[in-house]
C-alpha positions in Angstrom: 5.3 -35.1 -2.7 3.2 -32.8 -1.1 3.7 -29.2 -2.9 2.0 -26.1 -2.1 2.5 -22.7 -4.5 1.9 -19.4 -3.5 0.7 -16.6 -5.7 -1.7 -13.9 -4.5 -3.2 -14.3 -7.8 -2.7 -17.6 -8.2 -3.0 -19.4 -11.1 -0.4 -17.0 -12.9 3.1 -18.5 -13.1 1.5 -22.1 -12.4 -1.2 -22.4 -14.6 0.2 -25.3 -16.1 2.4 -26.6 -13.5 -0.1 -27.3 -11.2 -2.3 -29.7 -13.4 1.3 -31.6 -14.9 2.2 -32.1 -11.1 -1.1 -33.2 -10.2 -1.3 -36.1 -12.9 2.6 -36.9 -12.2 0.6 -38.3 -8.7 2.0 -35.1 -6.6 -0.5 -33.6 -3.7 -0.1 -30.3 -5.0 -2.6 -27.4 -2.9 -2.2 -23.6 -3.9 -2.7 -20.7 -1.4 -3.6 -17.4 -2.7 -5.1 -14.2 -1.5 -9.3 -13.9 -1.2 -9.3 -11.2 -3.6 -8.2 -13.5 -6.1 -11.7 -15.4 -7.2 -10.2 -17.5 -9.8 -11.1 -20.5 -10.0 -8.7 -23.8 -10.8 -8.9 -27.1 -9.9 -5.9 -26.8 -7.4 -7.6 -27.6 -4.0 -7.0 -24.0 -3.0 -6.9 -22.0 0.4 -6.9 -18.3 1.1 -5.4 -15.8 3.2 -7.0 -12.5 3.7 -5.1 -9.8 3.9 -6.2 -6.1 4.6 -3.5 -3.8 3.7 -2.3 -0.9 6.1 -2.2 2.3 5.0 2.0 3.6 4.9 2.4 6.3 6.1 5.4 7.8 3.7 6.8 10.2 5.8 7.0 7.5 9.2 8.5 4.5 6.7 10.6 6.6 4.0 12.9 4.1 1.9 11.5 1.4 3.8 7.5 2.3 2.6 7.8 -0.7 0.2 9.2 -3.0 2.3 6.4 -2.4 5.1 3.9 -3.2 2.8 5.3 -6.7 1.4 6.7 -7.9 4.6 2.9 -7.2 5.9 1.3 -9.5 3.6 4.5 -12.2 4.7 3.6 -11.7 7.9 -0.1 -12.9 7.0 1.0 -15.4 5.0 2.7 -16.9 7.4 0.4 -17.0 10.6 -2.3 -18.6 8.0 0.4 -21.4 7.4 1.4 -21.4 10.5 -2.5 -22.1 12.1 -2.6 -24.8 8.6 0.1 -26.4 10.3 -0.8 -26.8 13.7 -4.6 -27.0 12.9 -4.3 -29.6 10.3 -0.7 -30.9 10.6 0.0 -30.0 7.5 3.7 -30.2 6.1 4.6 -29.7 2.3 7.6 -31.3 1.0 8.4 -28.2 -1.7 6.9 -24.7 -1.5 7.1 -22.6 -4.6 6.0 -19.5 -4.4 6.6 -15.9 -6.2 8.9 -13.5 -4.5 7.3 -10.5 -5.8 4.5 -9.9 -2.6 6.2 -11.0 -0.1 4.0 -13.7 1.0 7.2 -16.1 1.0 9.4 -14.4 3.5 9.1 -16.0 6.4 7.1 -19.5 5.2 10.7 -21.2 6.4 10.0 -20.1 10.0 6.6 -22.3 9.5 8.1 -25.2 7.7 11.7 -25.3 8.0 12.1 -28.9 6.9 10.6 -28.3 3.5 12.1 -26.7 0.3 11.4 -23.4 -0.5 11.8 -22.5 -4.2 10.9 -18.8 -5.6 9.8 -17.3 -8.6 12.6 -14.8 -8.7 11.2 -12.6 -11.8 12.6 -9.1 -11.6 15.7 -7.4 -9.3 14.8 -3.7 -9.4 18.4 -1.5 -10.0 18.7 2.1 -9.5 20.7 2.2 -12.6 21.2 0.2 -16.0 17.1 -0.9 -16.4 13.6 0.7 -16.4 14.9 3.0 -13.9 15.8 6.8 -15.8 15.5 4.7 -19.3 12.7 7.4 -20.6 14.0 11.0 -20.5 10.6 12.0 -21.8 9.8 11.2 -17.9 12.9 13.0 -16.7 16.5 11.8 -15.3 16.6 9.5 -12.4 17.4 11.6 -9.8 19.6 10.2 -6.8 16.1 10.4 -4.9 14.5 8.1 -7.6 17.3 5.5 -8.0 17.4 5.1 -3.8 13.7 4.2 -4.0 14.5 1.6 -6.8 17.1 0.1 -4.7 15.5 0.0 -2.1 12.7 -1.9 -3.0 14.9 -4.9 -3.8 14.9 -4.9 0.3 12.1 -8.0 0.2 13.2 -9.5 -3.6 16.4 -10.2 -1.9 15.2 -11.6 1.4 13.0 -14.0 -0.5 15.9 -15.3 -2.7 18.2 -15.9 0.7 16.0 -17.5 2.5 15.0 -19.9 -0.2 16.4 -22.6 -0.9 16.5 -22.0 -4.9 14.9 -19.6 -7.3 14.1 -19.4 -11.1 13.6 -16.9 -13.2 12.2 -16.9 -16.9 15.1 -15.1 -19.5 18.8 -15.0 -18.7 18.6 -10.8 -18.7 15.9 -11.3 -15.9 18.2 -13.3 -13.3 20.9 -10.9 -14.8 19.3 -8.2 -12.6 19.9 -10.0 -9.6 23.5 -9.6 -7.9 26.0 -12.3 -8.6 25.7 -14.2 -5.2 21.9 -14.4 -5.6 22.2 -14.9 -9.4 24.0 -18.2 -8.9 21.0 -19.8 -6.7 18.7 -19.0 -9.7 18.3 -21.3 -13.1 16.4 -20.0 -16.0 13.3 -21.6 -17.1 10.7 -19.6 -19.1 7.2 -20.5 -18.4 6.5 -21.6 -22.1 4.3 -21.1 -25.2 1.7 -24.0 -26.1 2.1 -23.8 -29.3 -0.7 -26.1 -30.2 -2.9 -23.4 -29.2 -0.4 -20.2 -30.8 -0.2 -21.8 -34.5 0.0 -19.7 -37.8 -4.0 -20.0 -38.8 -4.3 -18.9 -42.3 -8.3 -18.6 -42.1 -8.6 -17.0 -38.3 -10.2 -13.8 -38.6 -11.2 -11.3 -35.5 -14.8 -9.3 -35.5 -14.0 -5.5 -34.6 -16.3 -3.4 -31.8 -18.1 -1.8 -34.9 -19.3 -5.2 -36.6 -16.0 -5.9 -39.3 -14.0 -8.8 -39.4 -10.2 -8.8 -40.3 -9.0 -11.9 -41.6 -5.4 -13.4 -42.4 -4.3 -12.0 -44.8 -5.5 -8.4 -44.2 -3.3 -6.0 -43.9 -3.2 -5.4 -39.8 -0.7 -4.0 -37.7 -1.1 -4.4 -34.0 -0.1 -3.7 -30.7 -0.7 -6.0 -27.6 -0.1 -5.1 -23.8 -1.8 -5.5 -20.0 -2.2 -2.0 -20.3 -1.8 0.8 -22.7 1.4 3.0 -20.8 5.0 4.4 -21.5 6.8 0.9 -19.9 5.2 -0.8 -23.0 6.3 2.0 -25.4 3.0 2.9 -26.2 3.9 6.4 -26.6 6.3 5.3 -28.8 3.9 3.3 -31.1 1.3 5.5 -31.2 3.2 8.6 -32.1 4.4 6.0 -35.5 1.0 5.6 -36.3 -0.3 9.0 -38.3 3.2 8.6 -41.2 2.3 4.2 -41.3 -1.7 4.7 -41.5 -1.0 7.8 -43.8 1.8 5.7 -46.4 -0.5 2.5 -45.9 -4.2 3.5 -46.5 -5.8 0.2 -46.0 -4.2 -0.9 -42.9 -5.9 -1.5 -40.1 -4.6 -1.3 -36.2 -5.6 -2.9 -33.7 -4.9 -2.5 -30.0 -5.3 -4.4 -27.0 -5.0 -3.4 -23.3 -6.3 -1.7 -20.3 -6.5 2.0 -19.3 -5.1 1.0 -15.7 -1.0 1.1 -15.0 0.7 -2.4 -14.6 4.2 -0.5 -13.9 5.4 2.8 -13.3 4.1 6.0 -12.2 0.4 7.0 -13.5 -0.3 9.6 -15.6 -0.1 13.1 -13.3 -3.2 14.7 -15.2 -5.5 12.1 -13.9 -6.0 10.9 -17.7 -5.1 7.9 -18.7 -1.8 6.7 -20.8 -4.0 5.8 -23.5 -5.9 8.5 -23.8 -2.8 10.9 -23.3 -1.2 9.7 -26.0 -3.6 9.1 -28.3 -4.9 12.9 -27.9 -1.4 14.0 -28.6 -1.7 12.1 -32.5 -5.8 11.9 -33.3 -5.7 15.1 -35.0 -3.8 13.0 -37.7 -5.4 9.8 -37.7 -8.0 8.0 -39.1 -9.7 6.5 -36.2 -11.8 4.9 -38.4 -9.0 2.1 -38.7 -7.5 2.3 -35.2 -9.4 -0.1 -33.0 -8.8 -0.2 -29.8 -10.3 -3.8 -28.3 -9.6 -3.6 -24.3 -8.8 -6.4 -22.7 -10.0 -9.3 -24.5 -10.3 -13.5 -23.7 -7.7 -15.2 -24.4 -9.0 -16.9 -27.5 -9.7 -13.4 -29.2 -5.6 -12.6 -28.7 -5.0 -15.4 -30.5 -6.6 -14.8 -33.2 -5.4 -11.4 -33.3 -2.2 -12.7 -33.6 -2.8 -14.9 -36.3 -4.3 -12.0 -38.1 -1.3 -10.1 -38.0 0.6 -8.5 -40.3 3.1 -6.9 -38.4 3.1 -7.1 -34.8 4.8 -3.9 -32.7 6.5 -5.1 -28.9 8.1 -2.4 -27.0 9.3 -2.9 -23.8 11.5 -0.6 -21.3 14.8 -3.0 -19.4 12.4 -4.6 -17.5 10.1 -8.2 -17.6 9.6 -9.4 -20.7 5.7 -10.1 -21.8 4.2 -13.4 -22.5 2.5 -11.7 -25.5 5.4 -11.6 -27.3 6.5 -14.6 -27.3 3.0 -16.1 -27.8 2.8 -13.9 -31.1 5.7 -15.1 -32.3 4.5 -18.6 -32.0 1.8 -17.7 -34.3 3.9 -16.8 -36.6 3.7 -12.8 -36.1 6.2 -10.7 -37.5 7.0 -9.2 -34.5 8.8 -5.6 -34.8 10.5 -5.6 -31.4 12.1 -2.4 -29.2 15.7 -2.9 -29.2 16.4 -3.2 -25.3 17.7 -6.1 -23.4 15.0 -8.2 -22.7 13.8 -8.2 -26.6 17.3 -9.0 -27.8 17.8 -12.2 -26.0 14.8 -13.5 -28.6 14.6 -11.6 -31.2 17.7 -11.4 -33.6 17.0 -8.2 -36.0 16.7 -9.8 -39.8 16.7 -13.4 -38.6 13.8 -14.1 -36.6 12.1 -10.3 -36.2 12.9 -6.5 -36.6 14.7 -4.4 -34.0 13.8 -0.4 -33.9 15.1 1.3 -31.6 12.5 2.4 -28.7 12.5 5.7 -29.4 13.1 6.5 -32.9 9.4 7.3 -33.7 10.7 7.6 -37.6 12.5 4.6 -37.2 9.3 3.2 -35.9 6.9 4.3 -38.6 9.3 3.5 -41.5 10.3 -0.5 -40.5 6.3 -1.2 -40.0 5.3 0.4 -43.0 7.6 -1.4 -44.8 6.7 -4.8 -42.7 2.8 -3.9 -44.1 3.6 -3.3 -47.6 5.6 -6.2 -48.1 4.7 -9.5 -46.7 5.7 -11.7 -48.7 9.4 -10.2 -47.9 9.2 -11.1 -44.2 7.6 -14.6 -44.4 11.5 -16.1 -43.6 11.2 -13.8 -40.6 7.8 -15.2 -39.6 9.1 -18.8 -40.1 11.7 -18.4 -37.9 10.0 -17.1 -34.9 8.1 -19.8 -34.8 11.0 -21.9 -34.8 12.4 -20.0 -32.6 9.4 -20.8 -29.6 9.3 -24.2 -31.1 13.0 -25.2 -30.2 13.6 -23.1 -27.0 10.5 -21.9 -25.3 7.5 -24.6 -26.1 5.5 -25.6 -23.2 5.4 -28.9 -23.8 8.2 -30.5 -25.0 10.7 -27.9 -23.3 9.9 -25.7 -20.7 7.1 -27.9 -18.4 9.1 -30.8 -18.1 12.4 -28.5 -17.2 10.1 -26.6 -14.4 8.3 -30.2 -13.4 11.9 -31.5 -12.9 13.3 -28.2 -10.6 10.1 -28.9 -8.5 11.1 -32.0 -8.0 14.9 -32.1 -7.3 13.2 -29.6 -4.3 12.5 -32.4 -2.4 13.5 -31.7 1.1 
């Protein structure tokens, strides 16, 4: 089959897919935006598209929309020119929801199949939406905007032909009539690559290397910012380093915002929260590593002691599965999108996301005894192994939904 995917920062969602369709003798192209210079061996093309400033005030409710349904619009006059240009027809498109740039790819190729990565559904009530009070109530304002910017997520989905999503609480978000065009496949852990490693070890900014075995708490995310609970964590930190003198934390993300509003002070989340707790830390053995290569994370995780995941109701990370693959003891938030993994004392810990106490007490207990929590450890890994493992599971269950698309 001919198969093009669509992801304005393509590879993403397909970085495996593509090269399993390609050697299963599929003609598989990507399109992406020109921003995006990643490069894959996907025969790739690009789109550029220049985004119009909103004006707020002219748009209102419909701000977001106007913005995603621009980029469709590109999208779809670069398809459209592909096809008449180079007669170009794809059997199956699959493409992610989340930009827009599927909307209106039917109207160019109405014969083919359109599937969509259907990841999130925002709600105006009962997920991230009003789940921090430290941010404030959602006010009736604030749960409008949420609800309306499901405008294009739903579009997508109806004019598809099917969607998946990657946990069951992630299509949960989506209203019953879209829900049942959408089946659940997660995009998968290799764990070949994420393996317990009892002699990996990870060399800090300053010149030390941690090994297994160490005792190492740490935190993984994108970015450093409240949707990821960092606040949460960080505010744990001074009682755990205190009650635990040789730990050592270490940190990974950005200083940019994946999701939610950014800071109002102009300072970043990291830096925010880390001001509020410094005067009661020893930074001496709080690291904080940026964004790292992927081989670094995985070696961070098979350092790890004790590995914190907070999330609010929203997407769930990659990283936590991943470290759970390496046989992390993963200390997870106890919100929705955690709980459909991790079952607290069988596989992992649950805390709940704000109980800072609650917090600081289970992960200085995870770091003094380790020995304790090895069952834990085993299990997670077990866990990836028999539900969420690239290879034998999830690939061949995504290769087959591509190809049931056919038109």
């Amino acid at each position: 089959m001919k198969i093009l995917l669509v992801h304005q920062n393509y590879p993403a969602q397909f970085l495996h897919l593509a090269p399993e369709l390609r050697r299963r003798g599929h003609e598989v192209t990507a399109l992406t935006d020109l921003t995006n210079k990643r490069e894959t061996e996907t025969p790739t093309l690009r789109y550029k598209f220049e985004a119009q400033k909103v004006d707020p005030a002219a748009c209102r409710l419909g701000r977001n929309y106007t913005q995603q349904s621009d980029r469709g619009v590109v999208v779809a006059r670069a398809c459209k020119r592909l096809r008449e240009e180079k007669g170009y027809v794809p059997d199956v498109i699959f493409g992610h929801s989340g930009w827009g740039e599927t909307l209106f790819l039917k109207e160019v190729w109405p014969e083919a199949r359109l599937i969509v990565y259907a990841e999130y559904y925002y709600r105006g009530v009962g997920a991230d939406t009003g789940f921090d009070p430290e941010f404030g109530a959602a006010t009736f304002d604030q749960v409008m905007i949420a609800q309306g910017r499901t405008a294009h997520l739903g579009q997508a989905l109806l004019h598809a032909d099917a969607g998946v999503s990657p946990t069951e609480w992630q299509a949960s978000t989506y209203p019953a009539p879209l829900r049942r065009m959408i089946e659940v496949i997660f995009d998968g852990v290799d764990t070949a690559v994420m393996v317990p490693d009892g002699s990996a070890s990870v060399t800090l900014p300053d010149g030390r290397v941690l090994r297994a075995g160490d005792e190492v708490l740490t935190f993984v995310n994108r970015n450093l910012e409240p949707y990821r609970g960092y606040h949460s964590f960080m505010r744990a930190l001074p009682d755990v380093l205190a009650a635990r003198p040789e730990a050592q934390v270490v940190i990974v993300g950005g200083n940019e915002v994946s999701y939610g509003n950014p800071p109002p002070d102009g300072i970043s989340w990291k830096d925010r929260f880390l001001a509020e707790v410094q005067d009661r830390l020893d930074l001496s053995r709080v690291h904080f590593m940026g964004k790292v290569p992927y081989g670094v994370f995985v070696n961070i995780m098979q350092i790890s002691r004790a590995h914190a995941y907070l999330t609010y109701p929203f997407v769930l990370s990659w990283s936590m599965m991943e470290s759970m693959a390496a046989g992390a003891l993963v200390v997870g938030s106890d919100t929705a999108p955690v709980r459909e993994v991790i079952r607290h004392g069988e596989n992992g810990l649950l805390v709940d996301f704000f109980d800072v106490a609650g917090w600081s007490r289970v992960l200085t207990e995870a770091l003094a005894d380790p020995d304790r929590y090895m069952p834990l450890r085993k299990a997670a890994r077990e866990t990836v192994l028999q539900h969420y493992d690239l290879r034998r599971i999830c690939l061949p269950r995504m290769v087959d939904f591509v190809e049931r698309g056919r038109a």
